[in-house]
C-alpha positions as CSV (number, residue, x, y, z in Angstrom):
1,X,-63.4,74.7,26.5
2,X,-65.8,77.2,27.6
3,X,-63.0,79.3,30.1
4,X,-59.5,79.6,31.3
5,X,-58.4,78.2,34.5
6,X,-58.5,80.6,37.1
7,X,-55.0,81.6,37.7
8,X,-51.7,80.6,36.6
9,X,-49.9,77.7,38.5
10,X,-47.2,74.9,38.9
11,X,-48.4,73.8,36.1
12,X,-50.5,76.3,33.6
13,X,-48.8,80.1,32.5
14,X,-51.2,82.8,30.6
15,X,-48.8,84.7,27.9
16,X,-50.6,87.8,25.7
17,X,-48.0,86.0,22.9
18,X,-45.3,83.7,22.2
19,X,-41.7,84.7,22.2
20,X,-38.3,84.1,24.3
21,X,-40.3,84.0,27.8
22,X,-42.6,82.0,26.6
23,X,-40.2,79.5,25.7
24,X,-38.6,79.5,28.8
25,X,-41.7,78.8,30.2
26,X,-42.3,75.6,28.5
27,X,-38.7,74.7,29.1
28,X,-39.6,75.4,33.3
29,X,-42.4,72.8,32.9
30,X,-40.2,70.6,30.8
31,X,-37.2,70.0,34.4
32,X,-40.1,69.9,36.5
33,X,-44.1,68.4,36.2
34,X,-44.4,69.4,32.6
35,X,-47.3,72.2,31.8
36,X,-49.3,74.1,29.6
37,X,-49.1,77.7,28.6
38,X,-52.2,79.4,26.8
39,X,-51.2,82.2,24.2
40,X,-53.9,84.9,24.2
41,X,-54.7,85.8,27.6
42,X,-53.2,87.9,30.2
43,X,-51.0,87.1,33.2
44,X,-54.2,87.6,35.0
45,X,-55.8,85.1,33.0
46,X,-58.0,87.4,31.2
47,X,-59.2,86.2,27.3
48,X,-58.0,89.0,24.6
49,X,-57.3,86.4,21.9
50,X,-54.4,86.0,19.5
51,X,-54.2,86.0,15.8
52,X,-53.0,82.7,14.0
53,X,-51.4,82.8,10.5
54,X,-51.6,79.6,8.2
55,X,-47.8,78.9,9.1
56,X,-47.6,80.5,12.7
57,X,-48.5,77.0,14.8
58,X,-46.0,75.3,12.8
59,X,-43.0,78.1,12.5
60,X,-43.7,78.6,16.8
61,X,-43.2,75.2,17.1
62,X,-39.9,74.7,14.9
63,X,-38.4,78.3,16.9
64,X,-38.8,76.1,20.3
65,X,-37.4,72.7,19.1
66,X,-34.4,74.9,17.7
67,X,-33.9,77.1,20.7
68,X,-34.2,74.0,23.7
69,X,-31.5,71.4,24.1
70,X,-32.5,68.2,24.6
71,X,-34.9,69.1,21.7
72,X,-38.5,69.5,23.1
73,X,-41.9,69.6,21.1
74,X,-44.7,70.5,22.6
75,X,-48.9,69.4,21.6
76,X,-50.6,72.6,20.6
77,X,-54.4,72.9,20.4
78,X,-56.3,75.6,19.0
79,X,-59.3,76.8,21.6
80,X,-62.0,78.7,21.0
81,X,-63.3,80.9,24.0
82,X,-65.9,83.9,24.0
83,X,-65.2,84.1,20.7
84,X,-61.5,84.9,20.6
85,X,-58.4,82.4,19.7
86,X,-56.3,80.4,22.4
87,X,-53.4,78.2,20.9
88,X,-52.4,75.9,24.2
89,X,-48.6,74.8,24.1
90,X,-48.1,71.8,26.2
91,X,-45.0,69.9,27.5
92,X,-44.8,66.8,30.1
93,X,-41.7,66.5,32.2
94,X,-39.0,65.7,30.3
95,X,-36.7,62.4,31.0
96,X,-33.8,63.8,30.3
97,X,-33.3,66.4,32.4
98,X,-32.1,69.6,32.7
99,X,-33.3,71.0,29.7
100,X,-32.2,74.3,28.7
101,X,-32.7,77.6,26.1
102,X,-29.9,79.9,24.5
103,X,-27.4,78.0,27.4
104,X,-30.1,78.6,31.1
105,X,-31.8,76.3,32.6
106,X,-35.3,76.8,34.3
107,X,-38.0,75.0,36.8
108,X,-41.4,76.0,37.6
109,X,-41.4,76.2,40.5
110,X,-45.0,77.1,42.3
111,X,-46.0,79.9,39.7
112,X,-42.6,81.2,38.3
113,X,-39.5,80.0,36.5
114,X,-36.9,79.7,38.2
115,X,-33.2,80.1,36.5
116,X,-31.2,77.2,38.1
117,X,-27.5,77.6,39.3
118,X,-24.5,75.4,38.6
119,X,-25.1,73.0,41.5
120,X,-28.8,72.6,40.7
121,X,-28.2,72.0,37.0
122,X,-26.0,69.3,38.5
123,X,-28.5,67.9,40.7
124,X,-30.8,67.8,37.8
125,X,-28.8,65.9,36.0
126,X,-27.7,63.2,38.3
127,X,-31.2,62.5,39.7
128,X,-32.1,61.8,35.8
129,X,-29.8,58.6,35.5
130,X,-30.3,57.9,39.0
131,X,-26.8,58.7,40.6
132,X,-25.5,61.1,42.9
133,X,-22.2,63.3,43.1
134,X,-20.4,60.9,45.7
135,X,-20.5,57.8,43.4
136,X,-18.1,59.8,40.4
137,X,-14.3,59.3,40.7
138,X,-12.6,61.3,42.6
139,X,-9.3,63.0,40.6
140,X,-7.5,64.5,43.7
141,X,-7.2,61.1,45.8
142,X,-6.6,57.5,44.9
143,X,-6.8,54.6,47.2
144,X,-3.4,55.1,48.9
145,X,-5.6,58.0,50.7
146,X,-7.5,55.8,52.3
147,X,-7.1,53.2,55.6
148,X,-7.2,49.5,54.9
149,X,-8.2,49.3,58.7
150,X,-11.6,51.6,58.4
151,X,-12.3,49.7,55.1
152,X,-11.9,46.3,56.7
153,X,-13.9,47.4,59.5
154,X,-16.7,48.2,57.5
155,X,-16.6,45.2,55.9
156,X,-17.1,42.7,58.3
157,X,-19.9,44.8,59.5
158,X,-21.4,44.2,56.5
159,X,-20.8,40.6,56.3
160,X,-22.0,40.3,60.3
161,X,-25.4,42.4,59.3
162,X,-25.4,40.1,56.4
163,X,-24.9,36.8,57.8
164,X,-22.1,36.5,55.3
165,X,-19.1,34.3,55.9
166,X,-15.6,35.7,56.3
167,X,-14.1,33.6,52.9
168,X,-17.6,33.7,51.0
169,X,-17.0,37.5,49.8
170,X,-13.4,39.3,49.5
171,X,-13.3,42.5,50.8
172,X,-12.8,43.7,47.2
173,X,-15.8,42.2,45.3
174,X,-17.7,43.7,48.0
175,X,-16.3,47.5,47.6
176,X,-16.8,47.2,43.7
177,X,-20.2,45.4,44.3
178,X,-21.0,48.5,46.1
179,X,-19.4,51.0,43.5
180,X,-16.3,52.5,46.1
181,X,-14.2,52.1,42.8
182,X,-14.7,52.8,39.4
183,X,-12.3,51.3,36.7
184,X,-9.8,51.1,39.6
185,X,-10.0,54.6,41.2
186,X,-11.4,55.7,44.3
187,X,-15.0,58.1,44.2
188,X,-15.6,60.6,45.7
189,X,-18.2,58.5,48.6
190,X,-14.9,56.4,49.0
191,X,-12.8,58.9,50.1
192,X,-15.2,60.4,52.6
193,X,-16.1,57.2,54.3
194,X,-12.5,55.8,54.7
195,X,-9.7,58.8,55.0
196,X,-6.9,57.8,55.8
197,X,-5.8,60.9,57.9
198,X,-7.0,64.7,57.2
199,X,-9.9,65.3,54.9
200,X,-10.4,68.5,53.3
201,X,-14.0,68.4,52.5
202,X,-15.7,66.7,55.3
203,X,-15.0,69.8,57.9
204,X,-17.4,69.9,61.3
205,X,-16.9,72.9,63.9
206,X,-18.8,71.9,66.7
207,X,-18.4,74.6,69.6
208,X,-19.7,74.8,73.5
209,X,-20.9,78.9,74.3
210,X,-22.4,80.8,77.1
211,X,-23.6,83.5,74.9
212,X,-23.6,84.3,71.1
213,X,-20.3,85.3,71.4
214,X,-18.3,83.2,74.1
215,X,-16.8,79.8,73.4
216,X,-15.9,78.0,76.5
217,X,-15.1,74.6,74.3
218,X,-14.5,73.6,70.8
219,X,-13.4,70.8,68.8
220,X,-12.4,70.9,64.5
221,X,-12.9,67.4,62.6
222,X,-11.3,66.6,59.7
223,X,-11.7,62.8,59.4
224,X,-13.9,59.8,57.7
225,X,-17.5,60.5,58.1
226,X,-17.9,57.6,60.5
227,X,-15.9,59.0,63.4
228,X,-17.1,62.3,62.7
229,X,-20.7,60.8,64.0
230,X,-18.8,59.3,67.2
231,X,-16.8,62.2,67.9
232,X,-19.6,64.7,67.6
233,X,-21.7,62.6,69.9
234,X,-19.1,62.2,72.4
235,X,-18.6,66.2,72.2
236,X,-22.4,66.9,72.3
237,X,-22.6,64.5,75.5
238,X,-19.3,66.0,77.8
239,X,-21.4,69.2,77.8
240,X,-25.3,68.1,78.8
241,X,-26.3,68.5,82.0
242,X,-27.1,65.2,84.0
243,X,-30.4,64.6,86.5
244,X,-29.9,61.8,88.9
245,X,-33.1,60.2,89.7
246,X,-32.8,58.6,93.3
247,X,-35.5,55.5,93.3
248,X,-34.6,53.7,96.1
249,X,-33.1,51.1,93.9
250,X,-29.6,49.9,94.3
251,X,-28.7,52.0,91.4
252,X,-29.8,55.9,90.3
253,X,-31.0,56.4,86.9
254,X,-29.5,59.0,84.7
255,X,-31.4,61.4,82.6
256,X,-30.0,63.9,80.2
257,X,-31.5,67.2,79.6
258,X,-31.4,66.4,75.5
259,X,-32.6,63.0,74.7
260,X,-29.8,61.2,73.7
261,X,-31.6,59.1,70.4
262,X,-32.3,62.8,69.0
263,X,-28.7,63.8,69.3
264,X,-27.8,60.6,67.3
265,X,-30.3,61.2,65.0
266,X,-29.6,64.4,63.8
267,X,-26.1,64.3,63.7
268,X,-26.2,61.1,61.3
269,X,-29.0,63.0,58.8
270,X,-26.1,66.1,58.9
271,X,-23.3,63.7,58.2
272,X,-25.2,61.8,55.5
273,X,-27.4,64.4,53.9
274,X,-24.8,67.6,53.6
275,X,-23.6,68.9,50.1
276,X,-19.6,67.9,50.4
277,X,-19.4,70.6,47.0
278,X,-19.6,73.1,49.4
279,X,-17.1,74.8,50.8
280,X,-18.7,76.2,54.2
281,X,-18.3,73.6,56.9
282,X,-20.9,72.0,59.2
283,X,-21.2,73.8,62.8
284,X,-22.8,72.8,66.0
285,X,-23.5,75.3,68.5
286,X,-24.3,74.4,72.1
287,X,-25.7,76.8,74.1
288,X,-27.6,76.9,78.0
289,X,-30.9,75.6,76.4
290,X,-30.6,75.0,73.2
291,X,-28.0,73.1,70.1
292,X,-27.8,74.5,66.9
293,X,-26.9,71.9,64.1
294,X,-26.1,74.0,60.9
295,X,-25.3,71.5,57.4
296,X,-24.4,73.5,53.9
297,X,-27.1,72.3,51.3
298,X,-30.4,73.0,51.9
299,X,-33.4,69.9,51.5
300,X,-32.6,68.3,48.7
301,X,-35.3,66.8,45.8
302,X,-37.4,69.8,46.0
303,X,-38.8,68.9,49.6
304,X,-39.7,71.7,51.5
305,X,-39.8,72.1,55.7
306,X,-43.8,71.3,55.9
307,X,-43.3,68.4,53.9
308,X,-40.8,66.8,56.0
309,X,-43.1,67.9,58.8
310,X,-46.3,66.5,57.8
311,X,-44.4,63.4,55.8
312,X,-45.7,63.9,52.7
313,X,-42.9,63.6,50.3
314,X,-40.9,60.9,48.8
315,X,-37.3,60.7,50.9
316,X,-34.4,61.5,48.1
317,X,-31.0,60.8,49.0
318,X,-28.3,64.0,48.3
319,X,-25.3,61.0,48.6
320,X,-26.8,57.9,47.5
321,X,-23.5,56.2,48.1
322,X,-22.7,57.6,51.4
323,X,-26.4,56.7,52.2
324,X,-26.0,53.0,51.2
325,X,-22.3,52.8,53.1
326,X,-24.4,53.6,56.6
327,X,-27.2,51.7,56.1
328,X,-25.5,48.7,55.2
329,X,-22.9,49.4,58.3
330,X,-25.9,49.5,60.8
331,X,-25.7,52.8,61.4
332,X,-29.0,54.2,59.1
333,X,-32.5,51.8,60.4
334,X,-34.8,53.3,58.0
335,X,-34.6,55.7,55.2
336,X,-36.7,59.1,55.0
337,X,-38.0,59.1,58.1
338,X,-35.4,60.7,60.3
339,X,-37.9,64.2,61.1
340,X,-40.4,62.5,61.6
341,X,-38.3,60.1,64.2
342,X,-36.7,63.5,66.3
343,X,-39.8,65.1,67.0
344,X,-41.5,61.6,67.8
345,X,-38.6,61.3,70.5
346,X,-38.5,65.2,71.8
347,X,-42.1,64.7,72.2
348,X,-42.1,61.5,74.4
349,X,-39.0,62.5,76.0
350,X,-41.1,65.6,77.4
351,X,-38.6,68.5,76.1
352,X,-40.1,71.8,73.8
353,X,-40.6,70.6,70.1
354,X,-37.2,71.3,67.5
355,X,-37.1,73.5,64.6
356,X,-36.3,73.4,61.1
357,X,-35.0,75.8,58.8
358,X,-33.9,76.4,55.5
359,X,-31.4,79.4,55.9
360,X,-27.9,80.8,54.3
361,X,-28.3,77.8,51.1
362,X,-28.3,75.4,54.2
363,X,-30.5,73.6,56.5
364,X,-30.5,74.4,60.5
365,X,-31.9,71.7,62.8
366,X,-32.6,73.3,66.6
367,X,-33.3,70.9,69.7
368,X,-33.9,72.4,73.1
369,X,-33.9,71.5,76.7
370,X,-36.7,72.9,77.7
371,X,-39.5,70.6,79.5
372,X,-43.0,71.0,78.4
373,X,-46.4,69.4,80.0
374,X,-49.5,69.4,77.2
375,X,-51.5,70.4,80.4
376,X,-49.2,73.1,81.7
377,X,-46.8,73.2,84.3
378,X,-44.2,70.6,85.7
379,X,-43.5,68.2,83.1
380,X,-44.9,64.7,83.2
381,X,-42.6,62.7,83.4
382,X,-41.3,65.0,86.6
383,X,-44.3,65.0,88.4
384,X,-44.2,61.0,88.1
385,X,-40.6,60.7,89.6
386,X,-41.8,63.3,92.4
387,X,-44.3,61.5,93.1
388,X,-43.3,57.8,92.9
389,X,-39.7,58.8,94.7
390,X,-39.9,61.0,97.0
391,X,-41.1,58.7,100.0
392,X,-38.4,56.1,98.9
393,X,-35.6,58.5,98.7
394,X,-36.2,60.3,102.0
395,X,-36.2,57.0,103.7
396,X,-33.4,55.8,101.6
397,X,-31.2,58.9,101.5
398,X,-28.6,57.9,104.2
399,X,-28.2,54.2,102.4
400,X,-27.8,55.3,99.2
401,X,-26.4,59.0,99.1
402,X,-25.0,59.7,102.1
403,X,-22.9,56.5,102.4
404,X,-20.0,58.7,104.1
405,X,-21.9,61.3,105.7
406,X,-22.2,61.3,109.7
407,X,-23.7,64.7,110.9
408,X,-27.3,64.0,111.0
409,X,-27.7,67.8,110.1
410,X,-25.9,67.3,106.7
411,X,-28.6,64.2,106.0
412,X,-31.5,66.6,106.8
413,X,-30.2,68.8,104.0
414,X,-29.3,66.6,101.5
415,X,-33.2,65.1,102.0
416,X,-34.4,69.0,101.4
417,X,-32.3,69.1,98.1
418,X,-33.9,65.6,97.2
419,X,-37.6,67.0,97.5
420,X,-36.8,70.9,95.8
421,X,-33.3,71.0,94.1
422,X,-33.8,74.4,93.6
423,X,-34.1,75.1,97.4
424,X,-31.7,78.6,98.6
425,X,-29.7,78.1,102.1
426,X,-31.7,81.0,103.4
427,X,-34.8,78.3,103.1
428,X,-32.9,75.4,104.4
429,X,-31.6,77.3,107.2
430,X,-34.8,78.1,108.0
431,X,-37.1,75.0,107.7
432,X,-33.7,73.6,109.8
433,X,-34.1,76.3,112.5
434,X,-30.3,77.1,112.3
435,X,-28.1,80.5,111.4
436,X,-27.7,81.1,107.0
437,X,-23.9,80.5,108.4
438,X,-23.8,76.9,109.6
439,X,-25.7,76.3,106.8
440,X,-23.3,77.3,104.6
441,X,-20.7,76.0,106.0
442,X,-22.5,72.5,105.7
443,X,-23.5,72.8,102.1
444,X,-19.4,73.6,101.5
445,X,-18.7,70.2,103.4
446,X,-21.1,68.3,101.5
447,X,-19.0,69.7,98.2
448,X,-15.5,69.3,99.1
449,X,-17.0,65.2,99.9
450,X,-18.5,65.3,96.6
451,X,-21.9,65.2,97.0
452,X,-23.4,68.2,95.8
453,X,-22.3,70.8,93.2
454,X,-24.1,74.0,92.7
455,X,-25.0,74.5,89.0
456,X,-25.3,78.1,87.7
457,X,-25.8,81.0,90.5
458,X,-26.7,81.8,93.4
459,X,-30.1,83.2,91.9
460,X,-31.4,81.2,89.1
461,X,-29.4,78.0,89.8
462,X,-30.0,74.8,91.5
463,X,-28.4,71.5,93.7
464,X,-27.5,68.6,91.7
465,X,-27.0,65.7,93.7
466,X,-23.5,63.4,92.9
């Protein structure tokens, strides 16, 4: 070896000597991609050599296997560079993991060790036999907690999704072929998924505000994860704001200002992906133009934000059982590629790209309203109803909006709120040649029959047609 790599890495640590850090080190690269550390250089990788007694390789080595737990014993190899001595120490990832050093536990992660808390020592653990937290027994509940209904519910979804007939599988070989109990008690995924009535740990604030501090509307669930999906959705949905799009057809279409399918994803990856050992609880914010999903737990498997972005990464599952439970209900397509699927649908539904954050030992998920055009300007999709529609609806308006209107005045105005729904009564007065005042007066007949409403102010708001 005629040099040193460059700098020190995920994977490669310069050390002037060996002692307790450098032991650490090698323990770092043991819970993650395994590495090498070279003894005799600087931390800015600069050769100065070390010096090698007859029993030092072999006393270094015994110091390490007696101080890390699982054992680990690393390949040395004595370089040679400028002239000076370089002993090399390396370790590959370890399957057995975490591994540890006077009772701590490190992981390199980029070019540092990082000491690991209780729940990541946990993690560690449980992705090395290929388990997760929610398939372990739960001690505080036992299956009179939990609703025969919701669990024979979910069974004959299976069996339908399955093509399995109703006397081919009892309920109960299916729940145990599926790991719900362990020697006859309930885990942890169990409990979540089928709650009886009140459950402590699955707690989702979800809240409706017109600023950062005012909450016009808020609901608190505390039940089985499944109907925490439907009743989120339902709450998310009361509060978006609807366009009806008049084509001349005998029936409008509806368009929400969120797409719907983005909603429903994200609220299944919070349900499904968040760290139930938490104590904080899930929160939805909804605001004018903009929801805020908030999970505890932040990416789990060591996937960062511009991995899930880009897709690079391999998807890991926080709750493999809870995972399992909605796929196999219907509710989960695919796994791993839920990201990638919201911006894919923000994107073609014509609304400003969502953001993703790793924040407060959580994960934030933020989808907006906003409509966006790649080439500037009115969005797509709105110039194409404009200008497919607007013909059909001014011809159409008194057949299919203005069933119960008879002043011919009141049809000229709802045809102006057709073509701008932002349009002010001072314009509409005007272009109708008439006093602000009639007007006015109109536009408060065409409400009290229920077809208008004026959303927001007077300034800054806009018609929407009923």
């Amino acid at each position: 070896m005629k040099a040193l790599p460059k700098k020190e890495g995920q994977i490669m640590e310069f050390k002037a000597s060996f002692d307790n850090d450098a032991i650490e080190t090698l323990v770092a690269f043991s819970n993650a991609k395994g590495g090498t550390i070279y003894l005799g250089a600087t931390d800015k990788g600069k050769v100065q050599g070390i010096t090698l007694a007859k029993e030092s390789i072999q006393k270094w080595v015994n110091e390490i296997k007696t101080k890390t737990n699982p054992q680990i014993i690393p390949d040395t190899e004595v370089l040679t560079i400028g002239g000076k001595t370089i002993l090399a120490l390396s370790v590959p990832e370890y399957p057995i993991k975490p591994v540890s050093t006077r009772g701590k536990y490190f992981k390199r992660v980029v070019n540092s060790n990082h000491l690991l808390s209780i729940e990541e020592i946990a993690n560690e653990h449980l992705k090395t036999i290929n388990s997760s937290w929610d398939f372990y027994v739960d001690p505080n509940h036992s299956e009179s907690d939990l609703s025969k209904r919701k669990i024979t519910k979910f069974v004959n979804k299976i069996k339908q999704n399955n093509g399995i007939k109703q006397a081919e599988l009892s309920n109960e070989k299916i729940l145990n072929k599926m790991e719900f109990f362990r020697n006859g008690k309930i885990t942890f995924g169990a409990y979540l998924l089928f709650v009886k009535d009140y459950c402590a740990i699955s707690d989702v604030q979800v809240g409706r505000f017109k600023s950062d501090i005012t909450i016009i509307d808020s609901i608190s669930l505390n039940s089985d994860l499944f109907q925490e999906v439907d009743d989120i959705i339902a709450f998310i949905r009361k509060h978006l704001k609807i366009e009806y799009i008049i084509t001349g057809e005998p029936q409008r279409t509806e368009r929400f200002d969120y797409p719907l399918d983005a909603i429903r994803e994200v609220v299944i990856n919070m349900i499904v992906h968040r760290d139930y050992r938490d104590s904080s609880a899930s929160i939805i914010k909804i605001f004018d133009n903009r929801i805020e999903f908030y999970n505890p737990g932040k990416l789990y498997g060591g996937i960062t934000v511009q991995d899930l972005l880009s897709g690079n990464y391999v998807s890991k599952s926080r709750n493999k059982l809870i995972a399992r439970a909605f796929k196999e209900a219907g509710v989960i397509e695919r796994y791993g590629s839920g990201i990638m699927r919201i911006c894919k649908i923000c994107k073609e539904y014509g609304v400003r790209k969502p953001d993703f954050y790793e924040i407060s030992n959580g994960f934030q998920v933020i989808l907006y309203n906003e409509k966006v055009d790649q080439k500037g300007g009115m969005a797509t999709r709105e110039k194409s109803l404009v200008k497919n529609n607007v013909e059909n609806v001014t011809e159409n308006v008194t057949e299919n909006v203005t069933e119960n209107v008879t002043e011919n005045r009141e049809k000229k105005i709802l045809s102006l709120i057709v073509r701008n729904k932002n349009i002010s009564t001072t314009q509409i007065a005007e272009k109708m040649s008439v006093t602000r005042m009639t007007i006015h007066r109109d536009l408060e007949k065409l409400k009290s029959k229920g077809l208008i409403e004026r959303i927001g102010p007077a300034k800054g708001g806009y018609w929407r047609l009923l």
